[in-house]
N, C-alpha and C positions, 0 to 999 in steps of 0.2 A: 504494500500500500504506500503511496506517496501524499507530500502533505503538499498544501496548493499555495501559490502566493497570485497576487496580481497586480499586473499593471498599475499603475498611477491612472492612467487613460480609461480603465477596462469599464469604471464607474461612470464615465462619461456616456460609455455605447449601453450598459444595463441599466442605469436609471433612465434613460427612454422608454423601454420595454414596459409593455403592460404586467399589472402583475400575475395575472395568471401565466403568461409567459417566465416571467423571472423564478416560478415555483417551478417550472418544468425546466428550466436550464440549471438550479440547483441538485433537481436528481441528476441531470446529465453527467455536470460535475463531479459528483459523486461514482457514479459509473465509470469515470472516467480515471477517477485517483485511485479506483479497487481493478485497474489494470484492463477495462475495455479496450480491445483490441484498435490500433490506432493504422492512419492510414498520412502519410506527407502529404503537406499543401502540391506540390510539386518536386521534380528533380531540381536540386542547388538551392532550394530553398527551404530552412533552417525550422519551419513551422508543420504542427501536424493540423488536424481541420476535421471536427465532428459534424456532423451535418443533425438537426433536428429541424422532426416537422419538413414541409418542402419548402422552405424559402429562407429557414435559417441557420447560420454557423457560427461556430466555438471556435476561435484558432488559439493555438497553446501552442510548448517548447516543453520539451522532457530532461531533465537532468539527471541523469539516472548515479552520477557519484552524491549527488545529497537528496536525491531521493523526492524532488522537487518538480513540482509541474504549475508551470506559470503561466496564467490565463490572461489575454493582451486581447482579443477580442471577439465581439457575441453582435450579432443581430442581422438583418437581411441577406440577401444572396447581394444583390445589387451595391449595400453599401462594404460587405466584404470583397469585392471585386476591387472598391475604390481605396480599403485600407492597403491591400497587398501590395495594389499595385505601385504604391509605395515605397513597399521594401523591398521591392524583386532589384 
């Protein structure tokens, strides 16, 4: 099991969400730190990406020497397109 930290940012993209939404990304979360199988944003890019529901995503980073998995961002298809594209 890993323990989770987040972003400074992440609270920016999840306090939009509604809250019946934000109770359904805390299971996710959850499912996520007891080792749900993960899948990369992309090749060369450093992020993995949960998908929930059809239009929205989790992107996180795993650290696996402290046991850490850091949540950077949550909510649409459309505005996750626009944070990646970012960092690519």
């Amino acid at each position: 099991m890993y323990n989770e930290e987040f972003d400074p940012q992440w609270d920016d993209h999840f306090e939009k969400l509604p809250k019946d939404l934000q109770i359904r990304i805390w299971k996710k979360i959850k499912r996520i730190l007891e080792g749900l199988p993960t899948r990369h944003l992309e090749h060369g890019v450093p992020y993995f990406v949960e998908e929930f529901g059809r239009q929205y995503r989790i992107c996180y980073k795993s650290f696996e020497e402290t046991k850490v998995i850091r949540f950077y961002f949550v909510g649409k298809h459309k505005d996750y397109e626009k944070w990646i594209g970012i960092r690519k």
